[in-house]
BATIFI-517767 format. One record per residue (C-alpha): residue in one letter; y, x, z. Coordinates in steps of 0.25 Angstrom, whole numbers, plus 5000, padded with zeros to 4 digits. Each point is the difference from the previous one (the first is absolute). Layout:
# BATIFI-517767
AYXZ/...
This chain:
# BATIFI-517767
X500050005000/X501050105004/X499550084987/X500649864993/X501250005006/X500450154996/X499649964986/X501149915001/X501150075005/X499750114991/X499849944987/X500450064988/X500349964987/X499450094988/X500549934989/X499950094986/X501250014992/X499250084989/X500750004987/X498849944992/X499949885009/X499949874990/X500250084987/X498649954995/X500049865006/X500649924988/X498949974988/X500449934987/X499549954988/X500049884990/X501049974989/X501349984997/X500849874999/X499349914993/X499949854996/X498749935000/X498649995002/X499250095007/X500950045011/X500950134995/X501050085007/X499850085011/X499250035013/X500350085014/X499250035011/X500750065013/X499150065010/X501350055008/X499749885011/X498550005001/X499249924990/X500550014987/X501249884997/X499749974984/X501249944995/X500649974985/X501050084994/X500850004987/X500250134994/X500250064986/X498750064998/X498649984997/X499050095009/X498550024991/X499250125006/X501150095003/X501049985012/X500450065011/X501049955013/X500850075008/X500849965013/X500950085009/X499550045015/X500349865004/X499349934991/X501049954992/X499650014984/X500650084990/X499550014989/X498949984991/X499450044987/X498949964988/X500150154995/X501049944988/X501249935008/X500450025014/X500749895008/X500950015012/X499849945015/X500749854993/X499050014989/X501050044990/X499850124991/X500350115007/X501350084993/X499450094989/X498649955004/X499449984985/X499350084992/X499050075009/X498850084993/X500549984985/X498849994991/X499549904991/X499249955012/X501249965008/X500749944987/X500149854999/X499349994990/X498750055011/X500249985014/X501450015002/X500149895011/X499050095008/X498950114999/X498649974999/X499750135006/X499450005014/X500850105011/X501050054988/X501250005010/X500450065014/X501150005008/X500450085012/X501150045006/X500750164999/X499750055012/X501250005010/X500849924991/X500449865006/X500449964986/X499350064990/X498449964993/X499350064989/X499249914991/X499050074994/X499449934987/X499350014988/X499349924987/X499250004989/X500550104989/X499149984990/X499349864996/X498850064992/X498749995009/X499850075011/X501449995001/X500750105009/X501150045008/X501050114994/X501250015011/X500050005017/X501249955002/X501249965011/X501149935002/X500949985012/X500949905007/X501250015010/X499949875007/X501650055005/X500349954986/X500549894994/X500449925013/X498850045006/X499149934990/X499650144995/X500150064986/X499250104992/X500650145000/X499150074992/X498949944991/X498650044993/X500150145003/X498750074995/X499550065011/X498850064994/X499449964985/X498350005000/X498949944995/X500049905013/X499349875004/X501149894998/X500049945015/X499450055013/X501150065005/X499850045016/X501050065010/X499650045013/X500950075013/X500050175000/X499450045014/X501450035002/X500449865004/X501150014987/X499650034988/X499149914990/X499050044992/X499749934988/X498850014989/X499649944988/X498650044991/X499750064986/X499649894990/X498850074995/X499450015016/X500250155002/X501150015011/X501149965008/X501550035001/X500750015012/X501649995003/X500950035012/X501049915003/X501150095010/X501449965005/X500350084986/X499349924993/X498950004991/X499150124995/X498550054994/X499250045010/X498550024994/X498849964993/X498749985004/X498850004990/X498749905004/X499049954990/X500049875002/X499649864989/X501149974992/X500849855003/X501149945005/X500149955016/X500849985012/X500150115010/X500450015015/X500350115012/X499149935012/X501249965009/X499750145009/X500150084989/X498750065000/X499449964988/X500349964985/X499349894993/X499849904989/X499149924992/X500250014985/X499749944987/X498750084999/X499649925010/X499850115011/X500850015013/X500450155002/X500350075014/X500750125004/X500450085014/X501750035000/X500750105006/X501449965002/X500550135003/X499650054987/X499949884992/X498650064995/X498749904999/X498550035003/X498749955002/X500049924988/X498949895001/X499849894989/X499249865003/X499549934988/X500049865001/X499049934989/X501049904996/X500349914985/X501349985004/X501250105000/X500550055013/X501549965004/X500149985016/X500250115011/X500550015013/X499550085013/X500049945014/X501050015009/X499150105009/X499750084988/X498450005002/X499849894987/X500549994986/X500049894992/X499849984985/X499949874993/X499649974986/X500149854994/X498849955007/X499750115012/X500550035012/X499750145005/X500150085011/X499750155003/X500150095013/X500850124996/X499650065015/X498650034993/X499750124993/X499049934992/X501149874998/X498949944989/X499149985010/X501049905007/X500349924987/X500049845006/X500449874989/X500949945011/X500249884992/X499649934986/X500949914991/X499649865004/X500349964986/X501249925003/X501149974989/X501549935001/X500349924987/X498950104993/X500350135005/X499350065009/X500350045012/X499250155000/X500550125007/X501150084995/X501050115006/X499950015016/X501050055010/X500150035014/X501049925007/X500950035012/X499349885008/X498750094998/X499249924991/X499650034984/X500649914991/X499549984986/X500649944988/X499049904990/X499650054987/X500949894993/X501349954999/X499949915013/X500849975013/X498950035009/X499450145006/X498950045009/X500050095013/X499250075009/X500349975014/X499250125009/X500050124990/X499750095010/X498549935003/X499050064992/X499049924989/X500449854999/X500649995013/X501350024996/X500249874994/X500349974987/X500549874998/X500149954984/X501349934995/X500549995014/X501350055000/X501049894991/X501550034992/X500949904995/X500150054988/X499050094990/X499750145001/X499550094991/X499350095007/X501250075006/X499650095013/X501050095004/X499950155001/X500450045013/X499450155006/X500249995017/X501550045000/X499750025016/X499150104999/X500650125010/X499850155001/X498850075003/X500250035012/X499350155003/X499750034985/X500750124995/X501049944993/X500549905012/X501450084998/X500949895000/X499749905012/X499349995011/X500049855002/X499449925011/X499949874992/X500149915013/X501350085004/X500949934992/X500249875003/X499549895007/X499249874998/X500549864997/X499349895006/X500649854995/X500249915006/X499950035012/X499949925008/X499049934993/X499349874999/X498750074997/X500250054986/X500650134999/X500350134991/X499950155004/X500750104989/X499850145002/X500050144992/X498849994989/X499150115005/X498850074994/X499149985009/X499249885007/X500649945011/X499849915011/X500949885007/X499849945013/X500849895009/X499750035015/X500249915011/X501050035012/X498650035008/X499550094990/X499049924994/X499850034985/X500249854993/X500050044986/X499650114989/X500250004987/X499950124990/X501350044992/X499750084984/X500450124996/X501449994993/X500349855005/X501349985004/X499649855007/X499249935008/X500149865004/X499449955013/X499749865004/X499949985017/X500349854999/X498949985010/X500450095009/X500849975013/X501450015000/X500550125006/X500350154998/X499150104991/X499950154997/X499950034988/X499150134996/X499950074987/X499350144998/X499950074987/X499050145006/X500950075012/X501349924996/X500249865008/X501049895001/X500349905009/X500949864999/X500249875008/X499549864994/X500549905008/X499149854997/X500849885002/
């Protein structure tokens, strides 16, 4: 008891003020304005709250495959693109925000409203700038099959510009010309805590590039050579940073080791899946144990902890043949959200998705439900590309030269409102670790426990049928622990 009492003179508030906080909680997708039948214009989801708010927007642009969102450290969107146009935080298009990746790909008379090419955009912000990003882009530069990428390019935006809306200050500068995989562009945090990283593949399946992005700027860094099946595919950096993966067009899921200090890739490990259908989903758990991969009638998921990761191949789901006004709703693109959960866009032009609620559990018990997550409006596949923009240094690695950051240090958590009723929200720094929440009673006893993901940023609680009173709120992430008040009404 007296322990209790001390708690609650003493409590203090760690609340993180880390410069990445909501910068990945707004997706987008859909069309533009539009009049008719089926629903057009455009959809947002907003995880910034807890569970994602889905809402209709207007908006200049289409989205197809291609699109990526950015939002500032308190969640509040500014800007978008399809890989052709980029719009503003009103949906207007942003000042000199046309004309991305020329090609006759991207013309109008192809796909100007919007790339059909999956992970062909990033964003991310110059690191210690508050008000410059680098888009980093690219197309198709030649139409004959297999079709290619020729340029790597960038472009970059100060959203100081243009009444704060943001304007283009420099556009499709070739930052390396190639024989390249058009799409499959992946970014992920230097071991510094500063810098990014950023890769994209050879066409013909032989290597991979590899790109700095400094407070400077932009530069080559180095190529690696790997022997690996020819296709096109979505790649990802596992939220910790400690691996590389994908599933490609060749149907195979490859697997490497990273070493964010070097920015060098090893171990590599391929798992062949034995599949009619062409590969086009991926996405890692937010522990970073599993990677997913998803062609239009499978659902898979592999254990990159293994060193023989073929031998833990599991079909974690299986289209259940359902269709919406003839199209079907098979798996497309998937993305890790900020709530914790996969989502994955259907294989047609439909306003309905699928997610996977537990994507840490292994086999089926991370739960894949089919056609349960509904838009107002159509999507055409969109996911966004989003790396894990909170990713922080290394700390103890060789090149932890910047910072050394205790990530809990910052500042403290929200919990709202409070008092409650019985339904509350905790926010707090997103983490890379699991962590664990408890509410105490004022005699110490343990009332509930609940698990909290790596990189989660919020956890709602439900004690409606508790008493009312005061409760201690415990959160541990390893050696680091918070405490707050809840006080039930």
């Amino acid at each position: 008891m007296k322990k209790i009492f001390i708690l609650l003179s003493l409590l203090i508030f760690y609340f993180s003020s880390c410069n990445c906080q909501g910068i990945s909680n707004i997706w987008m997708g859909g069309y533009g304005n539009q009049i008719g039948n089926p629903p057009w214009g455009g959809w947002k989801m907003d995880f910034f709250l807890g569970p994602p708010v889905i809402t209709y927007e207007n908006r200049a642009i289409d989205f197809d495959v291609t699109g990526t969102t950015i939002s500032d450290s308190s969640g509040n969107f500014l800007f978008a693109t399809n890989g052709v146009t980029i719009i503003n935080k009103i949906g207007d298009t942003l000042q000199n925000g046309t004309g991305l990746s020329p090609s006759t790909y991207s013309s109008p008379q192809w796909f100007g409203d919007g790339l059909r090419l999956p992970q062909a955009t990033l964003i991310l912000p110059l690191p210690e700038s508050t008000n410059i990003y680098y888009i980093f882009h690219m197309t198709i530069d030649t139409i004959s099959s297999p079709s290619y990428a020729y340029f790597f390019y960038n472009s970059i935006i100060d959203m100081n510009l243009d009444g704060i809306k943001g304007a283009v200050i420099a556009k499709n500068q070739i930052i390396q010309t190639g024989l390249y995989a058009a799409g499959g562009i992946a970014a992920c945090k230097h071991a510094n805590g500063r810098d990014w990283w950023i890769n994209i593949h050879d066409r013909n399946g032989t290597g991979l590039h590899f790109f700095l992005l400094t407070p400077v700027g932009v530069s080559f860094s180095h190529s690696q050579a790997f022997n690996y099946r020819e296709g096109v595919g979505v790649y990802s950096f596992s939220p910790d940073g400690t691996r590389f993966g994908g599933y490609n067009s060749a149907d195979d899921f490859e697997l490497f080791d990273f070493d964010r200090c070097s920015g060098m890739l090893s171990n590599f490990r391929q798992v062949t899946i034995n599949d009619s259908t062409i590969a086009f989903g991926c996405a890692f758990s937010p522990n970073s144990q599993y990677l997913y991969g998803s062609s239009a009638r499978y659902f898979y998921q592999i254990d990159v902890t293994s060193n023989q990761p073929d031998t833990t191949l599991i079909t974690v789901a299986i289209w259940d043949g359902t269709y919406y006004n003839n199209s079907a709703l098979s798996f497309s693109l998937a993305g890790l959200a900020p709530d914790g959960k996969i989502y994955i866009s259907s294989g047609s032009t439909t306003p309905i998705m699928h997610i996977i609620n537990y994507p840490d559990s292994l086999g089926v018990a991370c739960d894949v439900q089919q056609h349960s997550v509904y838009l107002p409006v159509y999507n055409s596949y969109t996911v966004p590309n989003h790396p894990n923009y909170f990713l922080g240094a290394l700390v103890g690695s060789l090149c932890d030269s910047l910072v050394g950051l205790n990530e809990l240090s910052l500042s403290p958590i929200k919990i709202q409102p409070n008092p409650t009723q019985g339904l509350f929200q905790i926010v707090y720094p997103p983490q890379s670790q699991n962590g664990s929440m408890e509410l105490i009673d004022l005699f110490g006893k343990i009332i509930v426990v609940e698990q909290i993901p790596p990189w989660s940023q919020l956890k709602n609680v439900d004690i409606s049928e508790l008493s009312s009173g005061i409760y201690i709120l415990k959160i541990r992430w390893g050696n680091n622990v918070v405490y707050g008040k809840v006080m039930k009404e």
